[in-house]
N, C-alpha and C positions, 0 to 999 in steps of 0.2 A: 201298605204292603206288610204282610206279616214275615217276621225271620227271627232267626234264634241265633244265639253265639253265649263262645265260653270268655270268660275274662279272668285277668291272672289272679289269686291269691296265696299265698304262703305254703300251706301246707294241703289246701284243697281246693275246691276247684266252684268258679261263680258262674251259675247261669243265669241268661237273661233273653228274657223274650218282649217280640218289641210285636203292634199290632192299631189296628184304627179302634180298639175297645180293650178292656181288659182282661173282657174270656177270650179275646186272642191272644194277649202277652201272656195270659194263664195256659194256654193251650202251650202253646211256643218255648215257654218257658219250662214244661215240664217234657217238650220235645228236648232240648237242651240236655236237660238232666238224663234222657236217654242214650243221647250221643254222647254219654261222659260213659257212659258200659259198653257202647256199639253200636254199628252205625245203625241206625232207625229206620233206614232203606229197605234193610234184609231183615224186617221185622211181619210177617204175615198178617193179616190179618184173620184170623182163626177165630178170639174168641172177644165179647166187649163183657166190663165190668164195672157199673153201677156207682159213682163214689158224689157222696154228698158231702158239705163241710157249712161251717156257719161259724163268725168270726166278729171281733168288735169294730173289725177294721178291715181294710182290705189291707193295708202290707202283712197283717196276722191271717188271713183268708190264704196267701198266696203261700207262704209256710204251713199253714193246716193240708192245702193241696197238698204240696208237692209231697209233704211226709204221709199224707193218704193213698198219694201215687206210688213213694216207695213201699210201706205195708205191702198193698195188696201185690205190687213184683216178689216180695219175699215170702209172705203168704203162700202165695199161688204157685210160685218155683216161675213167675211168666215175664216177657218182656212188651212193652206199648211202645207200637211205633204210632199208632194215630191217637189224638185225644180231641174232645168236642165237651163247650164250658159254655153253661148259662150261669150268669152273674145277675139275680133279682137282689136291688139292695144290699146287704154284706151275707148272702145265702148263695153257694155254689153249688150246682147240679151237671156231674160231669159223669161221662165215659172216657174209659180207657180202651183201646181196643188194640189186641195183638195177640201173642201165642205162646205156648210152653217155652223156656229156653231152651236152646240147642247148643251144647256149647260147643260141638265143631262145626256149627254152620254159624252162630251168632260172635264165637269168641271172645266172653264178657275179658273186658279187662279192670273195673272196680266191681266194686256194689256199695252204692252210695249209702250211709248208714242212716242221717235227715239231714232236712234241712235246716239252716240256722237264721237271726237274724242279724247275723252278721252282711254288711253292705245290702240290708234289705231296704228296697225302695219300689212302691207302685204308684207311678205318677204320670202324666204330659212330657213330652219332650218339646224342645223349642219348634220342632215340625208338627206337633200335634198330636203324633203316636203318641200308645201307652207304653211304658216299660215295665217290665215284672223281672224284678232280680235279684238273687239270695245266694247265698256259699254252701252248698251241699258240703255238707262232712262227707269224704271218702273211706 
């Protein structure tokens, strides 16, 4: 089963996405990081955008994400509530899909500034899931 959650740290904030594969904990996990601006529910889907990444490793893959995920939200002025991750080898080919921000209907409360690899890990869990999870700087 795929799901996301925030976890505590000091001064900013850890997301972690969990999944039967790890373009699911990548997907999940950059859901996470959208519920850290607001809620992902009230996120349209309007427009998709293209993001590739390629990395030594997968816990360097999941940080290349998610700081490609934020670019293009800052970039663009937009927010993603849906995302979809093919993971060939250490080569990610994703969509992002949502819309312009609205700030009286989305009401960002950060903007995440990247990701770190502080508490990064993408691995097995003792159920078998994947976890994908990093500290976004806020």
């Amino acid at each position: 089963m795929a799901s996301w959650e925030h976890f505590p740290h000091e001064a900013d904030i850890g997301v972690r996405g969990a999944g039967p594969s790890p373009a699911v904990a990548f997907e999940q996990a950059a859901l996470a990081m959208t519920a850290v601006i607001t809620d992902p529910n009230a996120i349209r889907d309007e427009a998709e955008v293209t993001i590739s990444c390629e990395a030594p490793s997968l816990d360097v893959l999941l940080v290349d994400w998610l700081n490609a995920v934020i670019y293009e939200m800052t970039t663009r002025s937009m927010l993603f509530g849906r995302f979809s991750v093919t993971i060939e080898g250490l080569r990610l080919s994703g969509k992002a899909i949502g819309e312009p921000v609205d700030r009286k209907r989305h009401e960002p409360v950060v903007e995440p500034k990247g990701a770190t690899f502080t508490e990064l890990r993408v691995e097995r869990d003792a159920e078998g899931r994947w976890i994908a999870q990093c500290v976004v700087d806020v």
